[in-house]
N, C-alpha and C positions, 0 to 999 in steps of 0.2 A: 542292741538288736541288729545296725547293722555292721556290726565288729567284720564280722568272720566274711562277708561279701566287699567288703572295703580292704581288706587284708588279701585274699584271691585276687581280687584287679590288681592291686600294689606289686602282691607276687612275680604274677606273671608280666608286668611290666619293668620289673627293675633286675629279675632273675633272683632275688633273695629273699628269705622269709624274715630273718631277723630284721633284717633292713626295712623290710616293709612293714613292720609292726612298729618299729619305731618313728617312719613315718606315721603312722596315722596315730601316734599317742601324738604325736607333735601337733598335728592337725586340730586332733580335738582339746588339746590349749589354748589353741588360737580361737578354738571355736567358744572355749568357756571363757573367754575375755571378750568374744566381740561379741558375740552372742545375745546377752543381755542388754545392750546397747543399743544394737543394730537390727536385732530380731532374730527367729531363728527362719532360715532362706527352705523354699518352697521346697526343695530337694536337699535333706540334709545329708543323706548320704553319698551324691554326687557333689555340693559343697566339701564335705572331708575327704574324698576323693582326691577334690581339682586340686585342691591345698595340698594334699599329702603331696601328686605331681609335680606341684609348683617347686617344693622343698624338696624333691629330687633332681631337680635340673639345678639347683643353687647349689647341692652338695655337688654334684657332678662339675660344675665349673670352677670350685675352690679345689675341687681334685686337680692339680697342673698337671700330674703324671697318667694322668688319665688318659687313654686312646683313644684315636678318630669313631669309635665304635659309643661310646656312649655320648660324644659330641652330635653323632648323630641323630641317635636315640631321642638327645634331650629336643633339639630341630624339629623334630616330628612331635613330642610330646605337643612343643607349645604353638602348635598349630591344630591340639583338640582340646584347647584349656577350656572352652567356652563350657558351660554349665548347659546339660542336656534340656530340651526347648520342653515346658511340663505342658501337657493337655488334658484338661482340666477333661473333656470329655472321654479321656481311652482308660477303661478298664485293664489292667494290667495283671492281673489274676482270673487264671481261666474257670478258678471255683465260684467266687465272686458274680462271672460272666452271666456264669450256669443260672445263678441267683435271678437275676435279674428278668433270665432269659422268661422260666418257670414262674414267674410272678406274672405273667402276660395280663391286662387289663379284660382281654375274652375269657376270664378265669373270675368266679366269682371270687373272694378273699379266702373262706374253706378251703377252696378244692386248690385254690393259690398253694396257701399255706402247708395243706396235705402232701400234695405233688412234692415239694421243695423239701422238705425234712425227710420224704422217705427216696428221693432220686438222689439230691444234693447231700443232704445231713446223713443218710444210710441211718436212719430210724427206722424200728421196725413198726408195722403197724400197731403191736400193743403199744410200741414206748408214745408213738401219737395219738395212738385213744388216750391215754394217761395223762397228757399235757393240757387235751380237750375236755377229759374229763368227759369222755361220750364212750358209746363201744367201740371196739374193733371192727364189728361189721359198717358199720359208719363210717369209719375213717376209710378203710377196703372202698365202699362204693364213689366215698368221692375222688380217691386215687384212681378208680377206672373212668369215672367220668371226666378228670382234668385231661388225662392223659387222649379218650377218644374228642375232646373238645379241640383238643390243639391240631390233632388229626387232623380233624376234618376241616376248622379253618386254615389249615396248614401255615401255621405261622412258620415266618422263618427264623431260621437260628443265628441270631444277632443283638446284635449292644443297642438298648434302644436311644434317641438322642437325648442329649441333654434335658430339652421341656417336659417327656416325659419321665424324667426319675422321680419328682412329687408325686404322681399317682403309683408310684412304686416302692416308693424310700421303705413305707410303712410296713408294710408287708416285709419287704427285705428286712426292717431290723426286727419284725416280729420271728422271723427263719432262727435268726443268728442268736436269738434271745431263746429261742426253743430248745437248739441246740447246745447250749452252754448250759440249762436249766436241766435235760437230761443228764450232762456229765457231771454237772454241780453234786447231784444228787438223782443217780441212778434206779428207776424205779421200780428193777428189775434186777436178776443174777449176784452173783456173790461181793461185787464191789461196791463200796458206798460213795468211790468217787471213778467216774470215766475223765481223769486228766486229758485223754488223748482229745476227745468232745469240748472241754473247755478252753483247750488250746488253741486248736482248731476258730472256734466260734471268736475267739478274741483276735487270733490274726485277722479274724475277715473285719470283726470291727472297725480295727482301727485303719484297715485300707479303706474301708465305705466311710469313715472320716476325714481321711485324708480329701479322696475324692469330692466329700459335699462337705466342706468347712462350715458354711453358717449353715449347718440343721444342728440345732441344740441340741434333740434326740439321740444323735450319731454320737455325738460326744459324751451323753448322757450315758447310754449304751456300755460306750468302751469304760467308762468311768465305773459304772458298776459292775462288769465283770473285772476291772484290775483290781478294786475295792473285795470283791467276792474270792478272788482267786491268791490275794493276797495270803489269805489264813489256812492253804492249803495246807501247809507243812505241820501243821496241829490240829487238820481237823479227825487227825483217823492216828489212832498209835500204831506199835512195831506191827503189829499182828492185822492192822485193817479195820481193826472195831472202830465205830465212831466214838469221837470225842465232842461233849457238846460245846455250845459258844461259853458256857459258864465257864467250864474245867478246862478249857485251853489256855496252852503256856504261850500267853502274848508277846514274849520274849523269841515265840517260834515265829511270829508274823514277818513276813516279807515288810519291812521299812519302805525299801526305795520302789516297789510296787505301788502301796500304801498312795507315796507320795505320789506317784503316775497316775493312779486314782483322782488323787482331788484334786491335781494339774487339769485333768478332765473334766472335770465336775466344774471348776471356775471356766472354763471353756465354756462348755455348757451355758452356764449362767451369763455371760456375758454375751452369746449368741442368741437368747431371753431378751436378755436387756436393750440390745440391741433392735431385735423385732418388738417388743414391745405387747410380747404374748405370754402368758401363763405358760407355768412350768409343766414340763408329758412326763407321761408315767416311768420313765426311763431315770430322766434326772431326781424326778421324787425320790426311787428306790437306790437309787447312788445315793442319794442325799442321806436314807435310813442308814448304808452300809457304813458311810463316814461316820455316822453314830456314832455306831460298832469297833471302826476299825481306828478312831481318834480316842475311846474310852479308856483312862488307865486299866481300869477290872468293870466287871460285869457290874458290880454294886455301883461304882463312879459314873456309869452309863446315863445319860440325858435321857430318863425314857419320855420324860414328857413330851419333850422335842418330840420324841418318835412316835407318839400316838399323836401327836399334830399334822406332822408329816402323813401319816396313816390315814386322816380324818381327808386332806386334802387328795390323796391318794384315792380314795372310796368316792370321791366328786367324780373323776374324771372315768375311772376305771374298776365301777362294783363288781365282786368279785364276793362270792365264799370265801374263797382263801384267804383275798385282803384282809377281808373281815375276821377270819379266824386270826390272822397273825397280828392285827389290832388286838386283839381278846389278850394274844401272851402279852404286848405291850402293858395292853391296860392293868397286868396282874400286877406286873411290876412294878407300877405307879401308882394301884390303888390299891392293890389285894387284889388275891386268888378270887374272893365273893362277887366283887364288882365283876371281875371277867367273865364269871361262869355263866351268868345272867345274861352275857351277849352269848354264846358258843349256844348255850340251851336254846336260844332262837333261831338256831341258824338253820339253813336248810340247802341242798344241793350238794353235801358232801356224802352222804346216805355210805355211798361206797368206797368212801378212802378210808383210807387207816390213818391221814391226819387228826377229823374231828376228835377218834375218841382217843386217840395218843394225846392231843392237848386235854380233852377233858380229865383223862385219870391225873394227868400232872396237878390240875385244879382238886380235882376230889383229894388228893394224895395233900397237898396244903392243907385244906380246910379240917384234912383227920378223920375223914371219909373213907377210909381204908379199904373196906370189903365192896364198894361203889367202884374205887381206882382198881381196883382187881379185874373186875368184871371188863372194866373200859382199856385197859392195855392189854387183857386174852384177846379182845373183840380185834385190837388194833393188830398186834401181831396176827391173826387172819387173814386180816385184809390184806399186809402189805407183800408184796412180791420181793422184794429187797432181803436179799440173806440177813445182812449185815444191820438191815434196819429192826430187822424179827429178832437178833439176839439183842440191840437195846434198849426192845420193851419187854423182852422175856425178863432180860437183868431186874427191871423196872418192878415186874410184877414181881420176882422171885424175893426181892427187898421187903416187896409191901406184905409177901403174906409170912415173910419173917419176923414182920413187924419191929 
């Protein structure tokens, strides 16, 4: 990650590119030996910096034919060897900034949240009615009211301090969590993933990590979008269509992601462990993805684990949705019969096209055929998603093939 900005300082400091890549592989040897040992230092990319540095004024003095010009050179290096001074409180991302700004505590959490995904994130008001699960015109009025609130108390455009980031953290990772859930799975337009969106949302993650080290959630966070984003390379074939979690080639998954993921997630836990507080909704759902993303196949899957996780999940944060995505768990652990029996009682989805895309999946098990018909037409309706509408079209065109 930070190869290519450690490689540009080296460059431009020694006059050569090969030179400078071969410093910084040198560097990070040094670094996968002491590393482990010693820990890894608050600024790792100014640590492989200083290092690479270091081993260019050594190469430079074993040079004996070397001219007064890089003697000098090296003179001035090692009087900026020292490791740049980190503060804990400076934001150093002006997107990030933006976040923080727009989350103002004179803002209820709504009109927080509203403001920030369609200023900062560039959602459009449908894709945040969609997240809300409320109308457009809803999302529209509390965008006009965040924005005349801050007006008028004319807040200023600033980093707020340090005491204040707890009554903000929340909101902040709930933005970044918005953002990365629309690109996850786009609710709208002809693609089934906006990478550019999850991209996006996970750099900010793990700067707002960096920044607040013991918030479990932060780590949580990043944990679950590297665990999610991991399987992009399989979730959509040559053409874009999706592919579901069953029919993916896990052989496509991102490994050393994978692993950043649950490097995360033990962060996480140990920042738990440490406060001595139940696990948030953040690390719960890293925790479902490591599932997922540690499973050899689909059938080898721990779902019970995952309806457990789910059950503690629905404690802290009920939800429809939760509860619908417990449902697909519970099929998988009990039968399609036992899940249908929760989805039939659910209520508050009225108007997605998830409830009845999982139901016909259920009816379509049970042999309920011309039931699973009815309930994937209804779903392809609803949903705005090109890409999502041909794989319930496909879904239905199966079932009335029989």
């Amino acid at each position: 990650m930070e190869a290519a900005k450690i490689v540009a300082t080296l460059t431009r400091t020694v006059g050569d590119v090969g030179m400078a890549e071969d410093l910084a592989a040198d560097a990070l040897v040094d670094a996968l030996s002491q590393w482990p040992s010693t820990g890894v230092p608050r600024n790792p990319g100014a640590w492989l910096t200083t290092v690479a540095k270091r081993k260019a004024i050594d190469h430079w003095r074993r040079q004996d034919t070397l001219g007064a010009k890089y003697a000098e050179i090296a003179r001035d290096l090692e009087t900026r060897l020292d490791e740049p001074a980190w503060d804990p409180d400076h934001i150093d991302d002006d997107v990030l900034r933006l976040i923080f700004v727009a989350t103002h505590p004179v803002l209820s959490r709504e009109n927080q949240i509203a403001l920030t995904l369609r200023v900062v994130g560039g959602l459009t008001t449908e894709e945040i009615a969609r997240a809300f699960l409320t109308s457009k015109a809803t999302v529209a009025q509390r965008i006009v009211r965040a924005k005349k609130t801050l007006a008028e108390a004319q807040i200023p455009f600033e980093v707020p301090p340090r005491d204040q980031y707890p009554k903000r953290l929340s909101t902040v990772l709930s933005v970044i969590y918005l953002i990365y859930n629309e690109g996850y799975s786009a609710s709208f337009g002809q693609r089934w993933i906006r990478d550019e969106l999850c991209r996006e949302a996970l750099r900010l993650g793990r700067i707002l990590a960096a920044l607040v080290p013991d918030e479990p959630e932060a780590h949580g966070l990043v944990a679950l979008m590297e665990l999610q984003t991991s399987r992009f390379a399989a979730r959509a074939d040559s053409t874009g269509r999706p592919v579901l979690l069953e029919d993916q080639d896990r052989t496509a998954w991102d490994r050393g992601q994978i692993g950043r993921g649950v490097a995360a997630l033990h962060r996480a836990a140990a920042a738990i462990d440490r406060r001595g507080t139940g696990w948030g909704p953040y690390a719960l759902q890293a925790a479902l993805a490591e599932c997922h993303a540690t499973a050899p196949s689909a059938a080898e899957t721990d779902w019970h684990r995952i309806v457990t996780i789910y059950d503690a999940l629905l404690q802290i944060t009920p939800s429809p949705v939760v509860e619908l995505n417990r449902a697909v768990a519970v099929a998988m652990d009990s039968g399609p019969a036992a899940a249908l029996e929760i989805v039939d009682g659910l209520t508050g989805l009225e108007d997605s096209y998830l409830l009845p895309s999982v139901r016909g999946e259920l009816l379509a098990r049970l042999g309920r055929t011309d039931e699973a018909a009815t309930e994937f037409d209804r779903a392809a309706a609803l949903t705005d998603n090109a890409r999502e509408r041909e794989v319930l079209s496909d879904k239905l065109a199966r079932i009335r093939r029989g």
